[in-house]
N, C-alpha and C positions, 0 to 999 in steps of 0.2 A: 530489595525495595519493591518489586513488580511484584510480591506476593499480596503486598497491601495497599498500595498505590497503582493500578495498570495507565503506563504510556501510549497512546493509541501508535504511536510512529513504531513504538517496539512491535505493537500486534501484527503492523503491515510487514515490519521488518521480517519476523519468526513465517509468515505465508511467503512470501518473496524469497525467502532461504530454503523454505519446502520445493516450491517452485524449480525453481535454479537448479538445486541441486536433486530434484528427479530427472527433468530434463538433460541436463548435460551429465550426467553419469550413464545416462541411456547415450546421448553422444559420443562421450566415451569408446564406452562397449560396441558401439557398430563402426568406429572409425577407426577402431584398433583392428578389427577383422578386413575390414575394405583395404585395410593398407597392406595385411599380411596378404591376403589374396591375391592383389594386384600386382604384388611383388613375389607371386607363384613360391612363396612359403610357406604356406598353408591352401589345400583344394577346395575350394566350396563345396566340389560334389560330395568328397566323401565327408566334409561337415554337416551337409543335407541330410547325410545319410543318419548320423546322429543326433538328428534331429537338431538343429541349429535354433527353432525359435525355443525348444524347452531348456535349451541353455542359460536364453535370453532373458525366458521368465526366471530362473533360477537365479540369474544376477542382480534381479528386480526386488524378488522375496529376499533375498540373503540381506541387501541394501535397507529395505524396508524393516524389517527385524534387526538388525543391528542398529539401525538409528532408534527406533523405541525402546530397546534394550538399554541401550547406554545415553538415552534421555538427551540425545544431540537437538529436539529443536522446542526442548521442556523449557518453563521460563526461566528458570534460574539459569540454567542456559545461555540464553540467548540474551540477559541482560547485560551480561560482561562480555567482554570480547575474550582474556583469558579465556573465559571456559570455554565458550566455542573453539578454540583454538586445541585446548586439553580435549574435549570430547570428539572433537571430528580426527583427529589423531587418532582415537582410540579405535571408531568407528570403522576408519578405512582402515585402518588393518585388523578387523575383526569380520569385516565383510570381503577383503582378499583370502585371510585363511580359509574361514568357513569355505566360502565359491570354489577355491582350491581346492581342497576337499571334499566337498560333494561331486566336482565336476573331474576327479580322476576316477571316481566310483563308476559311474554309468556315461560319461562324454569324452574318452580316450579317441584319440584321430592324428595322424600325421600333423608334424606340427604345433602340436598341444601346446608343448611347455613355449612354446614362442609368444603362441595366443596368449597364455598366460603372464608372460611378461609384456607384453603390448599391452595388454588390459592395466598391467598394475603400474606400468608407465605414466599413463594415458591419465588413470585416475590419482595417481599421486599428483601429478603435473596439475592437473586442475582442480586440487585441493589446497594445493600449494596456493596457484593463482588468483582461485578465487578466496580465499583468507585473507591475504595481501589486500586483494581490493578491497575485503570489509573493512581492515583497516583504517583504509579512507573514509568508508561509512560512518565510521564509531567516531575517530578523532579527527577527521575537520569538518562533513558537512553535518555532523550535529550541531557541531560550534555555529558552521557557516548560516544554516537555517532556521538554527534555536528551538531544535528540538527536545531540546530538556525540559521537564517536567518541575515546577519549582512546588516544593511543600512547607510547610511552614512545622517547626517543631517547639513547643513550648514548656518550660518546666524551670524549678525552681534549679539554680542555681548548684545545689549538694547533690542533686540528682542528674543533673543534664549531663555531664561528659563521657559517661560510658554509652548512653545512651547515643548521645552526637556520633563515638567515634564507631558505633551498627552501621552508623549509616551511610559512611564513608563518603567522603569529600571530592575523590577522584573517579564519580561517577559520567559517562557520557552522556544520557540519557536521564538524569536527574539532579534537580540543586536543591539545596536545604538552609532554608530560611530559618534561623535560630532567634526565639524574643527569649531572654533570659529573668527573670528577677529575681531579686535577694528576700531574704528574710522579713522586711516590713510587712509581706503580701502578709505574713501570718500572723500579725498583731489584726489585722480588719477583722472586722465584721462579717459575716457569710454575706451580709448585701454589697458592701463594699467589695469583695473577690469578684461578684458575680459581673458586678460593674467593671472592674478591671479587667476581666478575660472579653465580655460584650468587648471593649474599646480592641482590646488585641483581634479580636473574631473580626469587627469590622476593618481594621487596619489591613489587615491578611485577603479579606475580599474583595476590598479597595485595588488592591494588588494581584488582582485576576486568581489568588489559592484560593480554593476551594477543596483541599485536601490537607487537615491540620494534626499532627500528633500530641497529645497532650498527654505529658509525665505525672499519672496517677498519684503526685506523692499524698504523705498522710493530713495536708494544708488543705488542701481542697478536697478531702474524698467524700466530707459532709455535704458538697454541694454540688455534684456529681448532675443529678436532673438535671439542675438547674441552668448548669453549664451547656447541654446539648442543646436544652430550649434557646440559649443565648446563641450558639452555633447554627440551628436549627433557622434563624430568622435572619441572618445572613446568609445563608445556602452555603454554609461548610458543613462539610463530612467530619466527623469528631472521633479521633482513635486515641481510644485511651491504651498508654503505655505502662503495663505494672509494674510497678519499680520493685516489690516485695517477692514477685513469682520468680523461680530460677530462669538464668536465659544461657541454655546450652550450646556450647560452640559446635560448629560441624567443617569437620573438615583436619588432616592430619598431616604432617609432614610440611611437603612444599605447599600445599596446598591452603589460599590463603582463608583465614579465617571468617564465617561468617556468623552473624547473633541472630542466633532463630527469637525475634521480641516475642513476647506473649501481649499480643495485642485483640482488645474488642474496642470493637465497630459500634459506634453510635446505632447506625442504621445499615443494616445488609440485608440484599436483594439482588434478585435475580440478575439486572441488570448493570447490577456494579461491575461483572469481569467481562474484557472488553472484547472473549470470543462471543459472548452474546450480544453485544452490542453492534460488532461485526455483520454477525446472523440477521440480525433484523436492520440494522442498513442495506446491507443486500437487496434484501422484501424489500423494501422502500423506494428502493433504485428502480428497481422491476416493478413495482405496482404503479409507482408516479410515470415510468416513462412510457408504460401500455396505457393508463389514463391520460397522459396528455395527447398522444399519439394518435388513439383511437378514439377520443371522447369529447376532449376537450377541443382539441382539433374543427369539428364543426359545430359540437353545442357553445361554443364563446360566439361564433357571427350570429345565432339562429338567438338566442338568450340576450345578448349586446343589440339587437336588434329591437327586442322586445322592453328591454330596458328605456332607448333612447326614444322610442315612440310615446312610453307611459310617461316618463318625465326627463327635464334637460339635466345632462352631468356625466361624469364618469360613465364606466362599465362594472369596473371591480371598484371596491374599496377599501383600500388598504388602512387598517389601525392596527396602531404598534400595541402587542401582546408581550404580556412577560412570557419568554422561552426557559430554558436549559438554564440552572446558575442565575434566573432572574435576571437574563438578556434580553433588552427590549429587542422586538423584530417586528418587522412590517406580515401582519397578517393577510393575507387575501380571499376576498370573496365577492360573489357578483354581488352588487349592491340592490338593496333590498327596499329603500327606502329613500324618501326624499331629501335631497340635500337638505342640511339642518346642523347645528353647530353645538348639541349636543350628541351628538352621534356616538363619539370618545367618551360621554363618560354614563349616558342613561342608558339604560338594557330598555329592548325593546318590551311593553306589556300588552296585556290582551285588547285587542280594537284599539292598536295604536295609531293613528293619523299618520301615522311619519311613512307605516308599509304601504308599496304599490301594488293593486292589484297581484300585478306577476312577482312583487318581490314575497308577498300571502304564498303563492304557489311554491315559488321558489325555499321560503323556509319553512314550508309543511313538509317537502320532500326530501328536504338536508339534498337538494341541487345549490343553493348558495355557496356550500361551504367548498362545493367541488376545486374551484382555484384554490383552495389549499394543498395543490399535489402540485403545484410551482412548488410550494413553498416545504414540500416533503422531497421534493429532486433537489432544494438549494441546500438541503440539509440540515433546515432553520427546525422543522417539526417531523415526526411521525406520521404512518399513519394511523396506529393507535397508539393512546398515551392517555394520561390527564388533558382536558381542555385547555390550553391557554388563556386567559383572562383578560381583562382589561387592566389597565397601566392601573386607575384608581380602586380598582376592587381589590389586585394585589395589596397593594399600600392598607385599604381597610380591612382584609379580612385577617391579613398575619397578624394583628393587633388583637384579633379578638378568638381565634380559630388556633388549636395548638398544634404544632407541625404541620401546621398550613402551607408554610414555605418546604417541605421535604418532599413535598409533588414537582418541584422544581430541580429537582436530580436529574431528573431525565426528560428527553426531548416533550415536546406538546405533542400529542394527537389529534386529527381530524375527530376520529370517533374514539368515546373509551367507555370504561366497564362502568363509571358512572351514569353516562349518558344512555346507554342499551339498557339499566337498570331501573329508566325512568327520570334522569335525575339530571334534566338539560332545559334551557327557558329561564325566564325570569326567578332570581332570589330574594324575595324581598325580607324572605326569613333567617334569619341567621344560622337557624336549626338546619334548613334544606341544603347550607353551602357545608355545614360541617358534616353531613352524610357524604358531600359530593367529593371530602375531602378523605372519608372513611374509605370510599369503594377504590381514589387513586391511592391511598395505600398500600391499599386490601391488594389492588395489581400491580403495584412495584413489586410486592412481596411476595406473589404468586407468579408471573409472570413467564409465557411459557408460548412458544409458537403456538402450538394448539390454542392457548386460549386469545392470542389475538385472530387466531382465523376464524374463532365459535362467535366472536365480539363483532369481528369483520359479517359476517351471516348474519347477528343479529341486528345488523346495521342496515344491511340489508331488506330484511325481514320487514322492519320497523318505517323503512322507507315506502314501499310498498302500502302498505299496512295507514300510514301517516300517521303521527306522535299529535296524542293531545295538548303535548303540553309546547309545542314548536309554534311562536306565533310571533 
């Protein structure tokens, strides 16, 4: 399932299982030796002599390559606890033999073979222990903190059950929401299907999925578009499952079965697997907490200052933006403008009455938007992405803009590849929001550290520089 659905809790899990178990196999290894020494079975000196740290490295590399070898923390992996179970088995004793082995070639010392069973003690012992505990991990506090991933899988009825039983029911880390239907769907009309899956699409988002499988059969495959646009305007991800292509088992003997599906993706992009997602959380975490720390820290009194002198009210002002999944969230920024109760729904235009002197300054410079790196630490936005919007612009442009809603995959950004491109200010043109809607595409679908750091400079650049069209 983690091939085509990513669990953010599995991705922390798979780092935290790297983690662990670098750490304490290095543990291991030095507490096996400290014990044989102390206990005058083994001499230090003459293990000095043999150079005792290129041992150490030796245990390191052996460790290191047997685990990428035999794919101990690859996601298929790490999705089941079986496997982990099956492959770290394989693992440590593919990394005792090897070490064995290299280490009677050139690291021979009184003692040796002791060293060598305290090491494979040591490391059995804490592969043992710590599997046991993952068990805890996998079967209660998944349960306990509802870390399962819930998907929704759709299809008619002649087609669903082989399909269902890929996906398997006794998953930790995942549940599978099944809408079934019979044979009527295929007397309708291609508008009438199109209307039936819309109502299932919103049902399913209503219900916080945003990750939907839908069973290609030959009922729907005329209206295939159609269907993703209907997906597309709820912010579900739409995989279609081929029922017609072969689906090869893998896996032999004991080992239980799994269905490689032959599945495409509505939309795929950089940012759908969640080591990248990872990646640029990270940047996020690191860019918001040097900019709150070092920036915002005294430009909020010196700017907050300046605000309340020019007019009475707030500091910041916070309007709720559609985010991620078309979650509304409280935006922030220094307030720009005079208290007014259209604020929520009109965009600001040229020689508009409502900017203050300093909030003119403030949005020539893109220094307004700066309190948006709160809201890049809360983890609500980026720092680059698609812009967040207004609540009412969302609602009007999905209506009229196609895949308008598929910028809403991923987090909002402070600054994005539309806005460096020009394409930030008032829209009063329908034409200017559907470029604006081109360019966050265009960087979901390219989307690469390099180019949020070239996007980050030209943001930069632009700031400096001051945007014509910022008013």
């Amino acid at each position: 399932m983690y091939r085509y659905v990513q669990n953010r809790v599995l991705a922390y899990l798979k780092i935290l299982l790297v983690l662990t178990d670098t750490i304490c196999l290095n543990v291991c290894f030095v507490v096996a030796f400290s014990l044989l020494t102390v206990n005058g079975i083994v001499s230090p000196q003459e293990v000095q002599s043999t150079n005792y740290y290129s041992l150490w490295t030796l245990f390191n590399l052996v460790a290191i390559v047997s685990a990428l070898y035999l794919r101990l923390y690859a996601d298929v992996t790490v999705e089941r606890l079986e496997n982990v179970f099956r492959q770290t088995l394989r693992t440590v004793l593919l990394l005792l033999a090897v070490f064995t082995g290299c280490a009677l070639i050139g690291h021979r010392f009184i003692g040796f073979f002791y060293f060598l069973t305290g090491v494979t003690i040591m490391v059995l012992l804490y592969a043992a222990l710590s599997r046991f505990a993952l068990t805890y991990v996998y079967t209660v506090l998944s349960k306990r903190f509802r870390w399962s991933k819930t998907v929704a899988l759709i299809g008619h009825h002649h087609y669903l059950a082989s399909v269902e039983e890929s996906f398997g029911q006794n998953h930790a880390f995942y549940h599978v929401n099944t809408i079934k239907y019979y044979d009527e769907v295929e007397q309708r009309s291609k508008a009438e299907k199109v209307a039936q899956f819309r109502r299932y699409f919103e049902e399913v988002s209503k219900l916080g999925i945003h990750d939907v499988f839908l069973i290609n059969s030959p009922d729907i495959s005329d209206c295939s578009q159609e269907l993703i646009m209907a997906a597309d305007y709820q912010c579900v991800q739409l995989n279609f499952v081929t029922t017609g292509a072969s689906m090869p088992y893998r896996g032999t003997g004991s080992n239980s079965l799994q269905m490689e599906l032959p599945v495409l993706r509505s939309h795929e992009e950089s940012l759908s697997t969640m080591e990248n997602r990872i990646k640029k959380r990270i940047v996020d975490i690191f860019i918001s907490s040097v900019v709150i720390i070092f920036i915002l820290s005294w430009l909020v009194p010196i700017v907050g200052l300046l605000i309340k002198i020019q007019s009475p009210g707030p500091i910041f002002f916070k309007q709720p933006r559609s985010g991620r999944n078309n979650q509304t969230f409280g935006c922030y920024k220094f307030r720009s403008m005079v208290v007014n109760r259209d604020s929520d729904k009109a965009q600001a235009t040229k020689e508009d009455k409502r900017i203050t002197p300093i909030g003119k300054f403030l949005r020539k410079t893109n220094l307004d938007e700066f309190p948006q790196f709160i809201n890049v630490f809360l983890g609500q936005m980026s720092v680059v992405g698609p812009r967040p919007h207004m609540l009412s612009h969302t609602e009007h442009y999905s209506k009229l803009i196609q895949h308008y809603m598929v910028r809403h995959f991923v987090k909002p950004g402070i600054t994005g590849w539309a806005q460096v491109n020009g394409y930030r200010g008032e829209t009063k043109d329908p034409g200017l929001m559907a470029k604006r809607v081109e360019y966050d595409l265009e960087y979901m679908s390219n989307w690469s550290a390099m180019l949020d750091f070239k996007i980050v400079c030209m943001t930069a650049l632009n700031m400096i520089r001051g945007e014509k069209n910022a008013y």
